[in-house]
N, C-alpha and C positions, 0 to 999 in steps of 0.2 A: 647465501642468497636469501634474502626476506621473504616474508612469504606475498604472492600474485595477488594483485586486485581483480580477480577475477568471481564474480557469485555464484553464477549458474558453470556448470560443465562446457568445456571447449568442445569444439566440434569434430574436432579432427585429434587424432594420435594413434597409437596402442597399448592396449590395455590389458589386463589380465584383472579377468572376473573372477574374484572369490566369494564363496558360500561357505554357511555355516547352520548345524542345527545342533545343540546341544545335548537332546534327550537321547540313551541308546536306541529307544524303538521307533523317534523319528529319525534315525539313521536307519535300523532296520529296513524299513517301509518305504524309506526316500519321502515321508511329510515334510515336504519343505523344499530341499533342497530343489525339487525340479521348480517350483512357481520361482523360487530365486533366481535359477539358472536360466529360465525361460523370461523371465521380467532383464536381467540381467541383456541377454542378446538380445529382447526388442529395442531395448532402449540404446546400446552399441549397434544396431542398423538403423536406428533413427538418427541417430549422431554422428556415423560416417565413424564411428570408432573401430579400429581392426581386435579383434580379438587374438592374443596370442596365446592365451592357455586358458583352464579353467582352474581354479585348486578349492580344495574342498577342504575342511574338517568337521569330519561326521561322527555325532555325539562328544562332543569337544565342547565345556565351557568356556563362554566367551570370557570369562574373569581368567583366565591362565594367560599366560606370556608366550611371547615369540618360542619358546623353548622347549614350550609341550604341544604347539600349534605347528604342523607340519607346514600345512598349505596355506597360512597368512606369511607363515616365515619365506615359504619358497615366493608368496607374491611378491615382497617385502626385497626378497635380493633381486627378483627379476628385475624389479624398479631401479633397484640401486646399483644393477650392475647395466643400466641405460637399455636393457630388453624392451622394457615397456615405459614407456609415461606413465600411469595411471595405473591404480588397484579400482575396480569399479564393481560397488558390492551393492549389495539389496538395499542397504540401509544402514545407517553408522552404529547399530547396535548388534548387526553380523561380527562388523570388525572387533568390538568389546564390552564388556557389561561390568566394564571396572573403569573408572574415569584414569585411575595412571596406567593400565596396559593403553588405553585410546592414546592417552597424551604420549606415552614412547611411541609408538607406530605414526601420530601427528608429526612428533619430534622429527623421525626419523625420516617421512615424508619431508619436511623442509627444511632437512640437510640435503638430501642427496642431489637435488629436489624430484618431487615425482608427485601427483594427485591419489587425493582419493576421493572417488567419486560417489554421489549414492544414487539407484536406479530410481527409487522410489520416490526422490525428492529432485532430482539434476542438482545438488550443491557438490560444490567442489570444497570439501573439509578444513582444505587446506590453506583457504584464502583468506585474509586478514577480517574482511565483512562475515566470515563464516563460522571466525574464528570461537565465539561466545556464543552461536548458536550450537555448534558441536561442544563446545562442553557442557551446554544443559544436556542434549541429548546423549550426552555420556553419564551424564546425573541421574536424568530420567531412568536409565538403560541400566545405573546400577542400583537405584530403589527398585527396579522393577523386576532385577534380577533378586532381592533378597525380600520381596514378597512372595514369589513364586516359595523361594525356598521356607519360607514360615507356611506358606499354602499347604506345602507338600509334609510337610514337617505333620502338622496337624490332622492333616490326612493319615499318618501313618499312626498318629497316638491315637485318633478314634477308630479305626481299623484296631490295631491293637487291644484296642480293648473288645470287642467286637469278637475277635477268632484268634487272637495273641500271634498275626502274623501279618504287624506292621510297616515292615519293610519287607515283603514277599517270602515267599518259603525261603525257610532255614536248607540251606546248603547239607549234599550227606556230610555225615560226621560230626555235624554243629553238635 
């Protein structure tokens, strides 16, 4: 099945909202995940969308596959096993911050077929008009993920040099 001419999000189905935060301490803390999960269910009762689960992966990089990502995989077969229509996330750089993990979960999205939707935009990823939009946004999503990591990188060489404990205390026994 080709993929839907559809732009914006349908109004009706069910969905299963996944979230995602990358960092361990904004897992710790819950930064993040709740404004997703709360942006997420406004926007599924604005849209008459039924919610049937939520899945999460906390402190989980978005550049990993189906294979190290619990809760995109469990959204992934709920879809595919006809549970739900739609995966419906915060924003298309929850689902990845690697332009080929987006395009296999795309892929996979319009075999089975099933949506994926973003709260923060209503596009549906999946639709042929949306189709070039979501790959900048997966470009964007993976410069923006390998600036963070130069960010942090550099963070840690001037720390380093600073108290010689640039990636945090050495572990007992180091």
């Amino acid at each position: 099945m080709g993929r839907q001419n559809r732009k914006q999000a349908s109004t009706t189905g069910k969905v299963v909202v996944y979230l995602r935060v990358s960092g361990d301490e904004q897992a710790k803390v819950g930064h993040g995940l709740d404004s997703q999960r709360n942006a997420c269910l406004a926007f599924a009762g604005q849209h008459s969308l039924e919610v049937l689960e939520v899945c999460a992966d906390e402190g989980i990089s978005g550049t990993l596959g189906l294979d190290r990502r619990p809760g995109l995989a469990r959204a992934v077969t709920l879809c595919e096993l006809r549970q739900a229509d739609s995966i419906l996330t915060y924003s298309q750089d929850r689902i990845a911050r690697s332009q080929v993990v987006f395009e296999i979960v795309r892929d996979r999205a319009t075999r089975a077929p099933f949506r994926i939707i973003t709260a923060r935009d209503g596009l549906d990823l999946t639709t042929q008009e949306n189709e070039i939009p979501g790959d900048v946004m997966a470009l964007v999503a993976s410069i923006e993920r390998k600036m963070i990591a130069r960010r942090l990188l550099a963070g840690r060489r001037e720390r380093s040099k600073r108290d010689g404990l640039g990636s945090g205390f050495c572990p007992f026994g180091y």
